[in-house]
N, C-alpha and C positions, 0 to 999 in steps of 0.2 A: 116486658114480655116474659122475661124469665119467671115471675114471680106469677104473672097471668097462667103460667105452662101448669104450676104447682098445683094453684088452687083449682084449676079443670079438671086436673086429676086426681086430688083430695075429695072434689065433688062426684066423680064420678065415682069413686070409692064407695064412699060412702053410699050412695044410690046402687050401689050391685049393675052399673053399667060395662061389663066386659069388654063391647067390642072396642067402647070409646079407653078404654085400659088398654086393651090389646096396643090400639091407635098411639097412644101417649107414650107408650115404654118401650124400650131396648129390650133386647130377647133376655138379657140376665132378669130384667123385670119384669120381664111375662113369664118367666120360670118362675120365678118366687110366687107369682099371684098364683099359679097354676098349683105349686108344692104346698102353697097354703091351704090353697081349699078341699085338699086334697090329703092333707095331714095326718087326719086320724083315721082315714082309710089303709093308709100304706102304713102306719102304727099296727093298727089293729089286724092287718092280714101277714104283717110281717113275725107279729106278738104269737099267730095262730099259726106258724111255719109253714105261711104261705110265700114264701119269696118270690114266686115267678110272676103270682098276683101283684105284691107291694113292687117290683121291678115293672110291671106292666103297667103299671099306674105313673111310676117314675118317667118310665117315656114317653107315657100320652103325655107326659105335665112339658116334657122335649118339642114336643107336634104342636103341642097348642102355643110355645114360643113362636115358633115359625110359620103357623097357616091360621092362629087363633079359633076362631069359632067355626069360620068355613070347611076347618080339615079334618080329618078321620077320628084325629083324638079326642076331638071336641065331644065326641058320640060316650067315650068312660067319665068324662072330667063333669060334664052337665051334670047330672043327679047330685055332683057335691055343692055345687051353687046357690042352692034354695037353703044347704045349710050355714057355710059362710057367711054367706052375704046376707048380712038384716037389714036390706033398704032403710033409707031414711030422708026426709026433704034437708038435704043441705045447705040451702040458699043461705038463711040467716045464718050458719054461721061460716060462710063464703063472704056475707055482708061483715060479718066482724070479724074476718082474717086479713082482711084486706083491711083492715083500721089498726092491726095489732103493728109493731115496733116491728121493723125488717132489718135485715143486713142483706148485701149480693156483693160476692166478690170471684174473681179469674181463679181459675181451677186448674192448670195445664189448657185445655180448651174447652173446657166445661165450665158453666156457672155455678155457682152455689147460692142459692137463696135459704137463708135462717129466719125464721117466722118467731115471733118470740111473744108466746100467746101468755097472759096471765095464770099463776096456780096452775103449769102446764110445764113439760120441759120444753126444750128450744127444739123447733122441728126444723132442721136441713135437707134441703132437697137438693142434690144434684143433677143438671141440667144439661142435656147438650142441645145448644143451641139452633146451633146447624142441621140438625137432624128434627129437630122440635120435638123431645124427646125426654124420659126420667132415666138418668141411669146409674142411678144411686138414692141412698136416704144420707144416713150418717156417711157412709163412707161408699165412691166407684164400686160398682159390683159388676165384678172382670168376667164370670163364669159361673155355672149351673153350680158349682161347691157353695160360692158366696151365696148364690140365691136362693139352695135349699136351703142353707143354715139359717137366713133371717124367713125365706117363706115357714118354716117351723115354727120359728120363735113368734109370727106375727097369727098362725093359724089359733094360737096358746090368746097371744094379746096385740089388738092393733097399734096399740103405743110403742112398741119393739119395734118400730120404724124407724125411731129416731133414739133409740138406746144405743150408746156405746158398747154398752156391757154385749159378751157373750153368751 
């Protein structure tokens, strides 16, 4: 089940499926997707001594944690989507992640599923079960700090999901 959680939400990544993202992840993880897409907006109006802009972007990326596409912030954060997200048919390689070499192991009360794709690094997902839910990649992401820091890094590169490095 755990591993089925990953790749729904790998797939819908990939496919620029939001609500099914919103759906899948913890509010630390609807923050990062939101601070992702949203990256070089709040760069680029913060570079232009816009702080109240790049701060008002920060908080819709707050709004869309908690009410997703339904709620008010969803109305700043939509125009960065078309640029994030480069759709793509994920199926086949849904068909060969599900073929690739796993690990799952107890987390405190989380799962961990390690996907161990070929010429690829190891991708960990962090899972709560209970909840049916991502709330983590490499490492728990406790709060909006941890999740702007990797939503940055992943709006840069989508591999920085499963980087250790800072």
């Amino acid at each position: 089940m755990a591993a089925d959680l990953a790749l729904e939400w790998w797939q819908a990544f990939g496919e620029g499926r939001v609500d099914t993202l919103w759906q899948l992840s913890s509010r630390p993880v609807r923050y990062m997707l939101a601070r992702a897409m949203v990256s070089d907006e709040v760069n680029a109006l913060a570079a232009g001594g816009d702080n109240a802009g790049a701060d008002g972007l920060l908080i819709a990326c707050q709004g869309f944690a908690l009410h997703g596409t339904k709620g008010p912030a969803w109305i700043q954060l939509e125009p960065s989507r078309a640029t994030f997200f480069d759709p793509i048919d994920m199926e086949p390689l849904i068909r060969s992640m599900r073929m690739f070499p796993r690990t799952e192991r107890d987390i405190a009360n989380y799962k961990q599923v390690t996907f161990y794709p070929p010429d690829t690094p190891a991708m960990p997902w962090i899972i709560d079960p209970e909840l049916r839910s991502i709330v983590g990649f490499a490492a728990v992401l406790r709060g909006s700090d941890d999740a702007g820091a990797l939503g940055d890094r992943i709006a840069l590169d989508p591999i920085a999901l499963w980087s250790q490095e800072p």
